[in-house]
Backbone as JSON Lines, residues from 0, in Angstrom:
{"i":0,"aa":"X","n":[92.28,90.99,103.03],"ca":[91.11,90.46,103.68],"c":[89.87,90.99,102.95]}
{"i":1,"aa":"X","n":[89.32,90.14,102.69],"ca":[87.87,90.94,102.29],"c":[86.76,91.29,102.76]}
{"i":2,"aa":"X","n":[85.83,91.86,101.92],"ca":[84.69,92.34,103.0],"c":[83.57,91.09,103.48]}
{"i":3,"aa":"X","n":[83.66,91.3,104.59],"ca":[82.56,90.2,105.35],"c":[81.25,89.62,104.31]}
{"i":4,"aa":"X","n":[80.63,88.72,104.58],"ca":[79.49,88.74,103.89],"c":[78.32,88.9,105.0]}
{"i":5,"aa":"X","n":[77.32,89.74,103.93],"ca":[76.49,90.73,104.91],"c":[75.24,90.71,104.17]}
{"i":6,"aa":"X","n":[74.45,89.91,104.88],"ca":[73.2,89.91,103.97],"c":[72.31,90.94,104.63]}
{"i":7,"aa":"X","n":[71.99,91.22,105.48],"ca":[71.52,92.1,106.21],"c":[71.71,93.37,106.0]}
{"i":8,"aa":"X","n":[73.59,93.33,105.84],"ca":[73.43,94.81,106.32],"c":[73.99,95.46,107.49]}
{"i":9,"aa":"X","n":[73.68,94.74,108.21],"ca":[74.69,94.98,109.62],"c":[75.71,95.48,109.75]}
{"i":10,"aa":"X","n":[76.7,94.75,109.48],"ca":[77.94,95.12,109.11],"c":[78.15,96.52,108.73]}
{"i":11,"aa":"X","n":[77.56,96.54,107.41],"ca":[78.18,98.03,106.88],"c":[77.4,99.16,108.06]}
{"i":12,"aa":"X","n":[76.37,98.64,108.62],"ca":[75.73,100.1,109.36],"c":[76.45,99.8,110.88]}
{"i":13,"aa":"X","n":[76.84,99.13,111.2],"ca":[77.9,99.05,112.46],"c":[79.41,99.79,112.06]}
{"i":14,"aa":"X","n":[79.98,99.54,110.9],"ca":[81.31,100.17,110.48],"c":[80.97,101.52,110.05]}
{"i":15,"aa":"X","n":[80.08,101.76,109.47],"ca":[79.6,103.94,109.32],"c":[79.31,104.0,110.33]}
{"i":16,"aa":"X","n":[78.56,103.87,111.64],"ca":[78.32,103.85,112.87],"c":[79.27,104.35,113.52]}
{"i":17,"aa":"X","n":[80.74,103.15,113.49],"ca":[81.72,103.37,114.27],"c":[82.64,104.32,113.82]}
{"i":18,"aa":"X","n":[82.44,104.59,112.82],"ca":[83.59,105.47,111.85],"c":[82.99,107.07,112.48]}
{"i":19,"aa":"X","n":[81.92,107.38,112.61],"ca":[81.04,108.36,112.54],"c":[81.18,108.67,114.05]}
{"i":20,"aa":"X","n":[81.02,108.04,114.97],"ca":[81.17,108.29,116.37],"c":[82.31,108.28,116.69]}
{"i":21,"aa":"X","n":[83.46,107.51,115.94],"ca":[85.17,108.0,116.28],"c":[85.3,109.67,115.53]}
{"i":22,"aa":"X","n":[85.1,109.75,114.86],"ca":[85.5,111.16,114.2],"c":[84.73,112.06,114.93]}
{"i":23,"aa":"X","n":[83.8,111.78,115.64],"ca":[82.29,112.52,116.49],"c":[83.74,113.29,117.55]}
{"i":24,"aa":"X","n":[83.71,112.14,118.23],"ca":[84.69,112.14,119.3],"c":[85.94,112.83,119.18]}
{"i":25,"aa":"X","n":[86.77,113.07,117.99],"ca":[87.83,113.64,118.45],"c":[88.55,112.48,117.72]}
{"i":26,"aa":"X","n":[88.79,111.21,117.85],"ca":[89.24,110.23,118.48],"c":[90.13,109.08,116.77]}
{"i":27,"aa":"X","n":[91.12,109.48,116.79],"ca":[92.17,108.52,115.65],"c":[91.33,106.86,116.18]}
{"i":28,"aa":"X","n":[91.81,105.69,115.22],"ca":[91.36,104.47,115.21],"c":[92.7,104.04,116.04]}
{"i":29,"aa":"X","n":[93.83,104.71,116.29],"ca":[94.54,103.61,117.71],"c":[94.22,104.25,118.86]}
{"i":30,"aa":"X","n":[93.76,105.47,119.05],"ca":[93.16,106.24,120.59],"c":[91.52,105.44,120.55]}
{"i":31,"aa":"X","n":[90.9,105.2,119.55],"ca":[89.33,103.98,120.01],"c":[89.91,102.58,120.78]}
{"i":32,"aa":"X","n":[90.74,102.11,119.72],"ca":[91.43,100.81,120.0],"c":[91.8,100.65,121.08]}
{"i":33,"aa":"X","n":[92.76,101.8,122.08],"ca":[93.52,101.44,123.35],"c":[91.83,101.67,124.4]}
{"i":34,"aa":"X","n":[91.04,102.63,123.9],"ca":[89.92,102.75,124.98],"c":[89.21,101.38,125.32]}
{"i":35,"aa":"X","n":[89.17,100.51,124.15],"ca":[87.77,100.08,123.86],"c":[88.75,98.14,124.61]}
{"i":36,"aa":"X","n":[90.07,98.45,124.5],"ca":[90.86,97.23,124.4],"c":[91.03,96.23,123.07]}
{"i":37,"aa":"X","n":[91.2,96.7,121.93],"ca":[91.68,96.03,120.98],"c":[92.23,96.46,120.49]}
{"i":38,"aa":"X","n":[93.08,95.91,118.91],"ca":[93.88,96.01,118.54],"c":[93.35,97.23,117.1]}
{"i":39,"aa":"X","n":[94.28,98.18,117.0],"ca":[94.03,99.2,116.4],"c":[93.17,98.73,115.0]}
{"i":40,"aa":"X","n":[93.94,97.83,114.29],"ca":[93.93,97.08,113.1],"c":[92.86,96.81,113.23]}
{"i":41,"aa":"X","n":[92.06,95.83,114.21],"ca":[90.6,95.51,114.4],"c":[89.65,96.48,114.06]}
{"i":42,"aa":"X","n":[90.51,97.83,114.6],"ca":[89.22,99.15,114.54],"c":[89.21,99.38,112.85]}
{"i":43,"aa":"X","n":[90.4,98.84,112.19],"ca":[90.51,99.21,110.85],"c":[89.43,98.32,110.6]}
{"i":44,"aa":"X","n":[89.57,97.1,110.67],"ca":[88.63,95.86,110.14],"c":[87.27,96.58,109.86]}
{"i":45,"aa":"X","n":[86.77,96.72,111.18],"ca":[85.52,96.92,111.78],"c":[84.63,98.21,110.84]}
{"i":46,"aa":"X","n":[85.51,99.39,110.85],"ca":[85.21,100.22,109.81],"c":[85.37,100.16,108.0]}
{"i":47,"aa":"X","n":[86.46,99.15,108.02],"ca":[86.54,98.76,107.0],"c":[85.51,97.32,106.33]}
{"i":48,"aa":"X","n":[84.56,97.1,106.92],"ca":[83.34,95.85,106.94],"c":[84.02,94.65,106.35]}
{"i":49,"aa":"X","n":[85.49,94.49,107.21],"ca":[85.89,93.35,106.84],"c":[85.96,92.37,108.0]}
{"i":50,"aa":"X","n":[85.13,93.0,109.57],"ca":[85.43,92.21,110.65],"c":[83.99,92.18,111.24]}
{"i":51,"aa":"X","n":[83.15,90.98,111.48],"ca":[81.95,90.7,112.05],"c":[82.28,90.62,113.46]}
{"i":52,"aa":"X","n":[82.15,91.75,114.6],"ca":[82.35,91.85,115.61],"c":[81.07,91.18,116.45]}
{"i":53,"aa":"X","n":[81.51,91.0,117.63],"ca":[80.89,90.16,118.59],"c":[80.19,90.97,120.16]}
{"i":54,"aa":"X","n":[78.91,90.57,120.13],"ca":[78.23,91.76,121.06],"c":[79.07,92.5,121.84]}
{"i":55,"aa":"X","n":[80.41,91.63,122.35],"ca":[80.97,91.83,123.97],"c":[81.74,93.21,123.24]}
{"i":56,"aa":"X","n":[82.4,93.31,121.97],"ca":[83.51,94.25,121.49],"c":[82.35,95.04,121.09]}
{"i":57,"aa":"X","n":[81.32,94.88,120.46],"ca":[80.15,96.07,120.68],"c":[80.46,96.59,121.6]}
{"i":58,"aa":"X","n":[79.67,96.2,122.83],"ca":[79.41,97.34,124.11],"c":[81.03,97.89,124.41]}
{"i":59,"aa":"X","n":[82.07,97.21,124.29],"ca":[83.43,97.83,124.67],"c":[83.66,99.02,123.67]}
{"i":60,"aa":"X","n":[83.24,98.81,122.44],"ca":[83.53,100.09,121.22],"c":[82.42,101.04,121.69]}
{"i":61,"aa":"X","n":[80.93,100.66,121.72],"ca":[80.23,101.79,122.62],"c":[80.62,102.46,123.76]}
{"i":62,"aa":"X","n":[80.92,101.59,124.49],"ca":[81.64,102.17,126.2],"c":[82.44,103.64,125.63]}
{"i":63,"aa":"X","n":[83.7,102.88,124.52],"ca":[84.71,103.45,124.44],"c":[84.26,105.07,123.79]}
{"i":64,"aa":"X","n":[83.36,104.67,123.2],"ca":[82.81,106.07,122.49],"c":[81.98,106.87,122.92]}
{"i":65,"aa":"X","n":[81.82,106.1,123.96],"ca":[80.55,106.99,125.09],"c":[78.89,107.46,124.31]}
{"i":66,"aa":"X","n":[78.83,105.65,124.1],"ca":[77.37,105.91,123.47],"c":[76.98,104.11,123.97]}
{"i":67,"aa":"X","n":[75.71,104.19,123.16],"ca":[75.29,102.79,123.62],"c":[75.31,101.9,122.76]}
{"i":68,"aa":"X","n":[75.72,100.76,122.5],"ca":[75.62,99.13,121.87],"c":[74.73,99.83,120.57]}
{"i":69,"aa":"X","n":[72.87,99.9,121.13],"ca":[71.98,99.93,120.17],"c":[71.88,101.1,119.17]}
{"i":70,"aa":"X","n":[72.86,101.98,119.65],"ca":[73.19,103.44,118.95],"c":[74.18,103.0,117.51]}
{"i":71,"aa":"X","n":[74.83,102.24,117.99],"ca":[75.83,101.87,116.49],"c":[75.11,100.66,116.1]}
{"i":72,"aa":"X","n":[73.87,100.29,116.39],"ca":[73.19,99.51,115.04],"c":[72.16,99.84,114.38]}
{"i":73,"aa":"X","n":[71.9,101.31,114.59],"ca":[71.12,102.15,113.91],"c":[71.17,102.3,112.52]}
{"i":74,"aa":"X","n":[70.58,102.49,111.59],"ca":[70.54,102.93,110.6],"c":[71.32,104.15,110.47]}
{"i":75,"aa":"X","n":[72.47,104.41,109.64],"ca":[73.1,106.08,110.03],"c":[71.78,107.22,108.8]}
{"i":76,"aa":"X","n":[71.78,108.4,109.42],"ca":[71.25,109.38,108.78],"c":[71.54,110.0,108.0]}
């Protein structure tokens, strides 16, 4: 699969985002996956900027990480 196309940018700062707040946490990519309700592989996608996720699996990957939606579309530091 390849990497999404990303003119923006998005993408890659949503997948360091999510990568960064799973490892924050403690938390392997199939212990995010069962929190958040998807499929582990997805969490691979997602960090791997090969999956353009959709607001609703936003707030469920935030929920799951115990942060907010607008926190993983931050710019990372």
């Amino acid at each position: 699969m390849a990497l999404v196309r990303d003119e923006t940018g998005i993408v890659a700062i949503v997948a360091e985002n999510v990568r960064q707040a799973r490892k924050s946490a403690g938390l392997s990519q199939e212990e995010l996956a069962h929190e958040a309700g998807v499929d582990r592989t997805y969490v691979s996608q997602v960090e791997g900027r090969k999956r353009n996720i959709t607001v609703t699996v936003l707030a469920r990957l935030a929920s799951a990480l115990g942060t907010t939606p607008d926190m993983l579309l931050r710019t990372p530091k």
